[in-house]
Each structure stands twice: as structure tokens, then as C-alpha cells.
N, C-alpha and C positions, 0 to 999 in steps of 0.2 A: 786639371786637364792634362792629357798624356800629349809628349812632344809628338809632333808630325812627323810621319813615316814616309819615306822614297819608297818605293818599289823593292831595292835591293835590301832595306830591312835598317837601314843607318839614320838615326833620328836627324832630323833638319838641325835639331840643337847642335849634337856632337858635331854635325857636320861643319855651323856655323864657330863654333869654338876653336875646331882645326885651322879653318880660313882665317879665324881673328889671331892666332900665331899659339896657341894652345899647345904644347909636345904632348900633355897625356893624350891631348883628346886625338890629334893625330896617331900616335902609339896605339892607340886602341882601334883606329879604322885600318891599319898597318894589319895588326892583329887579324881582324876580321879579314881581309882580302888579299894577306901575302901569301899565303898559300895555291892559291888558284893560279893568282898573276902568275908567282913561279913555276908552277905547272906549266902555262904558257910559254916561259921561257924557254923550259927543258925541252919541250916537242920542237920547237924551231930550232934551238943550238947543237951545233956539231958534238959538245960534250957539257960539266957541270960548268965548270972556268968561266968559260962562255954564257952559260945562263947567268950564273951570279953576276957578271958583266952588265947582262940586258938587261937584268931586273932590278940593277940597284941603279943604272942610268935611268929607266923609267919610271920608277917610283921619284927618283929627285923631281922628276918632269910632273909626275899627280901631282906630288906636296905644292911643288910651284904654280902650278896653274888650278890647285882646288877651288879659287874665287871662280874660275871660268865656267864650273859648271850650274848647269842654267837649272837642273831638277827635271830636265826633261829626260822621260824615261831613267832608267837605271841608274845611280852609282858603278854598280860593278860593271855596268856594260859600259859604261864611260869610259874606267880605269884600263876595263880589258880592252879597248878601240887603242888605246893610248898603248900600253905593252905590246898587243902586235903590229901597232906601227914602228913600234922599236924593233922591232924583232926580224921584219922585214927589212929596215934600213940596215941593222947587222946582217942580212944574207947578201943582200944587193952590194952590200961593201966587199963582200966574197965574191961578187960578178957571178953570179948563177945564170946557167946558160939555158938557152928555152927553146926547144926545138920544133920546128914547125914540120909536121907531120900530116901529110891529107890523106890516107888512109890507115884506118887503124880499124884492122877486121875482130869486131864483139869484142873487145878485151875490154871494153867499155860494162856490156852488161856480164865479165863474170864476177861470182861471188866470190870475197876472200874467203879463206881459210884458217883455221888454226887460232885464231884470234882469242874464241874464248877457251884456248890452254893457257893460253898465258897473263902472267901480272900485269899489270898497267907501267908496271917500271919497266917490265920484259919489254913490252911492245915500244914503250916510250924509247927504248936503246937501241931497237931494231929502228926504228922511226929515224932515229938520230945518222944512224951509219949512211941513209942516204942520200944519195947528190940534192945539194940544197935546192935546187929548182921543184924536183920533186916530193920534198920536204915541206917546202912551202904549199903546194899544191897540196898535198896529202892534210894538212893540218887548216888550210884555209877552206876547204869544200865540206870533208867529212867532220871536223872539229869545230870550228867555229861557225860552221853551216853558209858562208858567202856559196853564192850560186857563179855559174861563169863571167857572167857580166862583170859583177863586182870583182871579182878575180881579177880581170883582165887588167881593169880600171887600179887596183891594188898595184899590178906589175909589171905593169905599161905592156902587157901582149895582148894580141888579138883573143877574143872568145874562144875559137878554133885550135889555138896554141893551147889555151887553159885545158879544152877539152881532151886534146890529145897527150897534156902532160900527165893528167889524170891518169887516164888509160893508161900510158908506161907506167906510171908511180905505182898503178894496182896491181900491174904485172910482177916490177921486180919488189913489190912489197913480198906479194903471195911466193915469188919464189924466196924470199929471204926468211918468209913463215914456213914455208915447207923443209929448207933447209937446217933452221932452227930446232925443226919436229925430231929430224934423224937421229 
């Protein structure tokens, strides 16, 4: 009989093996989902430094709390819930500021630009140069798909605040793509 499979594709064995104090077996789920995690890291961090920072305090935080998950839904959506919570407590320790803004004429529905010129490392470094508040937003809406609500509830602003950061974050994203372009 083949071991039981999660959702994210990591046998319930390996998984139970990690949890019972196993390094390979841990090693090998490492393997499987440090890559992405770090991805995550790099979109919220000002620079590398800093991501290796986040993701080697969040990963001690998976290893440590692997008993806690319950098999509901995902593994990797587990582990990813956990790295952006780290990721946002690193911006928030930066005091990122959030601006409340009650009109913001269309910048809401324009389209970026330039995007697909560029690598995903390009965009990731572009992504990075801007003000954390906006950072956050850009990578919590478009990236990991929270809608406002959840946003808000993320970083303790109003709906309205989320919406409106959005908006600037697409403005000076698109202009930091079009400057990129020249």
C-alpha cells in the first residue's frame, strides 16, 4: 500500500518521521519547499541579508511546530501562512507607514506594464526597492492572492487603506517599470 498523500504532494510517512525528530526526513521536506519559501522571502525583504534572515527564522518556526499541523489542506500552504507571517512581522518591525487616502481617481483599474520584459529576479528587485507598506501590499493581493479584507486584518488597516495602498503601489510600481524600460 502506497503512503497517504497531503494535497502538497509530501507522504504522511515523511511527514510523520520529521515530526518523530528524523534530520533526513526533515532534510528532504526542506528540499522540497525551500525554494518557494525563499522566494517569499525575497519579494517582502529590502534586499538578500534580509531574506536569509526571514527564512532561516521561519523555517526554525516549521521544524518546531511540524506536530501542529493538523493535514488540513496543504503542507506548503501551511508552511507558506507561516513565512509570510514572518515576513510581515520583519516589515512591521520597519514601521511601514499606510496612508489613508479617500480618493484615488482609476489608478485602481490601470494595467501594468512592462512586466512580461522582465525576469522574475528583475521584477523581484524592482518589487524590493519599494517602500515596505507598498511591498507588502503588492505581494499580499497580486502574489499570494488575500483579497482586502484579509489584508487589512494582516495589517491592522482599514479595507479602504488596503485599497488605496494598492492603487499607489501600482502607480509607482508601473512607473519604476517604465523607468526600468529606458
Amino acid at each position: 500500500m502506497l503512503p497517504q498523500r497531503n494535497p502538497s504532494g509530501i507522504s504522511s510517512v515523511l511527514l510523520k518521521q520529521a515530526i518523530d525528530g528524523d534530520e533526513n526526513a526533515f532534510k528532504t521536506i526542506y528540499n522540497m519547499f525551500s525554494g518557494t519559501l525563499y522566494g517569499i522571502c525575497l519579494r517582502y525583504s529590502i534586499d538578500d541579508q534580509e531574506a536569509n534572515d526571514i527564512f532561516q527564522e521561519a523555517f526554525v518556526n516549521i521544524y518546531l511546530n511540524l506536530g501542529k499541523f493538523r493535514g488540513e489542506g496543504s503542507f506548503e500552504g501551511w508552511a507558506k501562512t507561516i513565512v509570510i507571517r514572518f515576513c510581515l512581522d520583519h516589515v512591521k518591525k520597519r514601521q511601514p507607514t499606510y496612508f489613508e487616502i479617500d480618493n484615488v481617481s482609476n489608478a485602481d483599474s490601470e494595467q501594468l506594464t512592462g512586466i512580461d520584459r522582465l525576469s522574475m529576479n528583475e521584477l523581484v528587485k524592482v518589487i524590493q526597492t519599494m517602500p515596505d507598506g507598498y511591498r507588502s501590499i503588492i505581494n499580499l493581493y497580486f502574489v499570494e492572492g488575500y483579497n482586502h479584507r484579509e489584508i487589512a486584518d494582516l495589517l491592522n488597516i482599514s479595507e479602504g487603506t488596503s485599497k488605496s495602498q494598492l492603487a499607489r503601489a501600482k502607480i509607482i510600481l508601473k512607473q519604476k517599470l517604465i523607468n526600468k524600460g529606458e
